[in-house]
Each structure stands twice: as C-alpha cells, then as structure tokens.
C-alpha positions in Angstrom: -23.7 10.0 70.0 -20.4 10.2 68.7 -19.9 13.2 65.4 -19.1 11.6 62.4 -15.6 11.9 61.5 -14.4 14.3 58.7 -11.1 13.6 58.4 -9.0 10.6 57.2 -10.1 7.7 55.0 -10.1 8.5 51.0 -11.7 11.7 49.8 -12.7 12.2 46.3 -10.2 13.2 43.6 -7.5 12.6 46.2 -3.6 11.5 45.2 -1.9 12.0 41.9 -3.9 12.8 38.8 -4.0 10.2 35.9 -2.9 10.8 32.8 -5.4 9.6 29.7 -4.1 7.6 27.1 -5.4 7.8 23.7 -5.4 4.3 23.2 -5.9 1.8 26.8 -4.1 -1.3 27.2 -6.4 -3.0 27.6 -8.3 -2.4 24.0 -7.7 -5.0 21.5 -6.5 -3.9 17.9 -8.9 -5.3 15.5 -8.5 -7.9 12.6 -6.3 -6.3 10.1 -7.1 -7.9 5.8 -3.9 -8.2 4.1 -5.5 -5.7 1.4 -5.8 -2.6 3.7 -3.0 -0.5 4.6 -3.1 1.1 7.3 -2.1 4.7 8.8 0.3 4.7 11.2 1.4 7.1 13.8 3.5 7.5 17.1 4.6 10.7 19.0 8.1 10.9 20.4 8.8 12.4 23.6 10.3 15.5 23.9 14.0 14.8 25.2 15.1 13.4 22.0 14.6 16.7 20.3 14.1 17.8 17.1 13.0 15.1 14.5 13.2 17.3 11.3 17.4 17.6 11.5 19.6 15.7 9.6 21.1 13.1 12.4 17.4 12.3 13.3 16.4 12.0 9.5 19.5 9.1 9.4 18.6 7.8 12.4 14.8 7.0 11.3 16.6 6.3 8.0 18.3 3.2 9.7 15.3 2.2 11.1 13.6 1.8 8.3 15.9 0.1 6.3 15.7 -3.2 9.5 12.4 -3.5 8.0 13.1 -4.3 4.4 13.7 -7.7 4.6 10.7 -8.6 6.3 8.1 -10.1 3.9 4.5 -9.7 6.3 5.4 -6.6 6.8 6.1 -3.4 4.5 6.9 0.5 5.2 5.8 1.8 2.0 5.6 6.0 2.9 7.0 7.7 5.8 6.6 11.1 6.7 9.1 12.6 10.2 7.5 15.8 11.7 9.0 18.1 14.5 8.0 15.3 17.3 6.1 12.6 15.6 6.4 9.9 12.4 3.8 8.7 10.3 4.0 5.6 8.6 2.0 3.9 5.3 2.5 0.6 5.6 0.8 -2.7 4.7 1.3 -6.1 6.6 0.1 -9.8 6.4 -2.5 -9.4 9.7 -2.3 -7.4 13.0 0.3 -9.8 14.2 2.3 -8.9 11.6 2.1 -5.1 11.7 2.5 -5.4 15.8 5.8 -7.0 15.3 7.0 -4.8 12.3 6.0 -1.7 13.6 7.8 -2.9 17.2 11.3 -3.7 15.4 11.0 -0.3 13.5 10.2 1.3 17.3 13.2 -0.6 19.0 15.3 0.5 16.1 14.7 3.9 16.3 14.8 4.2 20.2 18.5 2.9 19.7 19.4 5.2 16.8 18.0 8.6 18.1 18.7 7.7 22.0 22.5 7.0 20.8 22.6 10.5 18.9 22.4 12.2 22.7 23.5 8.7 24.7 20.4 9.2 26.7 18.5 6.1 28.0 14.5 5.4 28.2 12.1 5.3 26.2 11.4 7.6 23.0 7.9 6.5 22.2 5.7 7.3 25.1 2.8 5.6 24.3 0.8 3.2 21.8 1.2 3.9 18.0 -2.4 4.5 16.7 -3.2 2.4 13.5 -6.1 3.2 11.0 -7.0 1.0 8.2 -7.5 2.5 5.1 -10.0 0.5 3.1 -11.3 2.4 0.2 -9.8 4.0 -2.8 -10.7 7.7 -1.4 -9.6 6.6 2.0 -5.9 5.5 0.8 -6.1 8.8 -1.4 -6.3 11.3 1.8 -3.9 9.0 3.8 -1.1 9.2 0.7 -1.9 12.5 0.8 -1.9 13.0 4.2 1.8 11.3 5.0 3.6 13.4 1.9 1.7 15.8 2.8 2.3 16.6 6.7 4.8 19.1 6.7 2.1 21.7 5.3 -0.6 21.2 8.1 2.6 21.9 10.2 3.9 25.1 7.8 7.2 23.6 7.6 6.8 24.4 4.1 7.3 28.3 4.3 10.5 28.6 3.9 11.2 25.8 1.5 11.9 25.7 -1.9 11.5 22.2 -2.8 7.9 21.4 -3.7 8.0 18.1 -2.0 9.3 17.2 1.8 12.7 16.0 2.0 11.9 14.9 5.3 9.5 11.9 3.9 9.3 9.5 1.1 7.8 11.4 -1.2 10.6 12.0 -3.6 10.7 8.3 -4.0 6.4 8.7 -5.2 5.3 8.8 -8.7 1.4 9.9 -8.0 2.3 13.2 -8.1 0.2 15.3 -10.5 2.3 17.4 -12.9 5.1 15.5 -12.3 7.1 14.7 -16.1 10.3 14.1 -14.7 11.9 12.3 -11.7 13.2 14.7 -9.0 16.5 15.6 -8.8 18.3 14.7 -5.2 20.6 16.9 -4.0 23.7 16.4 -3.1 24.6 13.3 -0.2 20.8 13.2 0.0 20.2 9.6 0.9 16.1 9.0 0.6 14.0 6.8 3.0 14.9 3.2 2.0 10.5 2.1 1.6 9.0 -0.5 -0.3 7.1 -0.9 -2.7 3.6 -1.1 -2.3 1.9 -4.6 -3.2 -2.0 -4.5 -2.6 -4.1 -3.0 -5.3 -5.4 0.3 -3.2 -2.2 1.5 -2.8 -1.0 0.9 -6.2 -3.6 1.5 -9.0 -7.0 1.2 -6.8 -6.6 5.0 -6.0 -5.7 6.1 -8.9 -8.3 4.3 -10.9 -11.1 6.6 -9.2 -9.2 9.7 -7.7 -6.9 12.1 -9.5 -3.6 12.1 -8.9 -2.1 14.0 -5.6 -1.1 17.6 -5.9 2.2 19.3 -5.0 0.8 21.9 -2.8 -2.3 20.2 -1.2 -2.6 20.6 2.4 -4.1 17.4 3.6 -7.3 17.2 5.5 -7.5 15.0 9.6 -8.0 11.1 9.0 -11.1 9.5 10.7 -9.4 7.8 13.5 -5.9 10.1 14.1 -5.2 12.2 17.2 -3.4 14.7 18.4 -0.2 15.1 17.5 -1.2 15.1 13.8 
C-alpha cells in the first residue's frame, strides 16, 4: 500500500492573505426615511497626503460645492481630518444618498489626484453611513463632525475655538456664541446647506443643550476605524 502523499494539492491558509473590509459588497444598505440624516464617513488612502493643508481644504471645497444644486441630496456639515472626511448630510432615500455621496467622491478624487497629477483611486473602500434617528443621536453626530479635530488633538496648537478645517464656522448651535465669527482673511468656508428635516434643525435643540466649544466628542454607534 502506497503512503499517502504530503505534498501538493491546497494546504490550509495557503496563498495571499485577504484583506477585511469593514463593510462587504455584498451587504445591502438599509432603507434610509427622508427625516434621518445620516453620518457619513470615508478614509482616503495615504498617497494623496495630508488632508488638513490648504490645497486639500479647496479641493474638498470644490467638491462640495457639485453638490449644491442637487435637491435629494444635501451636505449640510463637513468635517476633513489628517486622512479621512466626515460628512452630515440628509437625502430623499438611500438611492439618493448613494448617488450624492458618489458625485461628491468622483469630485474629490479629481480635485486632490490633480493637486499631485497622480492617477487611481483616493477612496479605498466603502463610505460607512449611520442614520441618526433621535434628537440625542443627531446631538453627538453634530457634535461629533465639528467636533473631530479634538479626538485627533489637532486642537493644541490652535487658537481658534472652532476648526477651520470644517463647517463649523458656518453653525449657529454653538453655546456661548453672541456673535458671528469673524473669517480671516481669503478664508473661503465649506459651501454646505442648510439643513431641512426637523432633527437637525430644532428637534435637537428642543431636548439637548446646545454644543460646546471645547467638547471632545464621544465614538458613534456604527463608526469604525479611522474615526
């Protein structure tokens, strides 16, 4: 009788390693109720280089602004970290927020790509999108877009008390606030809209206090890494 052979043939844990992906695609996004918004976020890969610089700021800037016109789809707070965006926006239905938030992508894949005239992509993998459906819920995420740059200490050396690098000179749920902000100089802010369902415009405020200046926002149920 022959020995079994122990060579050849597929061996467990063999060939190239797979790489996990937060979000399969092959997982449907859920129904989305024109009265939630929802929490966007996307990663950008590493070769485009530092988001928080001014010629990335104007190249999300632009790629904002394709999305004003749209009426089923609305950016209302945006918020660029070192190597990732978040976005608060609101949208008609899931088709609606997959086709905004894929002109917004294409838009800033050609803006940031033509800063270095690389090629490829900039967004390596699915945005996540949480839906925000209380008044506490659309508290932390306000809180948690404006927010950002302190769970990331890019506030230590700053002087401003709000992020330059978001909307939120543009926000009036500020607490404290008696004034609007003066802009310096040239500074152009993120071309948003304004928000049109009634959690993000008085629902929050009607049972939350208003958002502090130096609160560091807490992780939203449903947001991985990068955060």
């Amino acid at each position: 009788m022959k020995p079994k052979a122990t060579w050849g043939g597929k061996r467990p844990g063999a060939g190239r390693p797979r790489k996990p992906r937060s979000i399969p695609r092959n997982v449907r996004r859920p129904e989305l109720s024109e009265q939630h918004p929802v929490h966007v976020s996307m990663p950008v890969v590493e070769e485009v280089g530092r988001l928080r610089r001014p010629a990335a700021y104007d190249a999300i800037r632009r790629a904002v602004a394709t999305c004003i016109g749209r009426t089923d789809f609305r950016i209302v707070h945006v918020s660029i970290q070192r190597d990732h965006l978040h976005l608060l926006v609101e949208a008609d239905d899931k088709r609606a927020l997959a086709n905004g938030v894929r002109a917004f992508m294409i838009s800033a894949t050609q803006n940031l790509n033509g800063l270095t005239g690389r090629r490829g992509k900039v967004f390596p993998r699915r945005y996540q999108a949480v839906q925000l459906t209380t008044p506490q819920e659309v508290r932390a995420g306000l809180c948690y877009v404006l927010n950002n740059w302190r769970r990331h200490r890019e506030d230590r050396e700053a002087r401003a008390q709000v992020d330059r690098y978001s909307s939120g000179v543009l926000f009036d749920g500020w607490a404290g606030k008696t004034r609007p902000f003066e802009l310096p100089a040239g500074y152009e802010p993120l071309p948003v809209a304004g928000a049109k369902t009634w959690l993000l415009t008085t629902g929050w405020r009607e049972r939350h206090p208003l958002i502090g200046f130096g609160e560091t926002p807490v992780p939203l149920a449903g947001c991985q890494p990068p955060t």
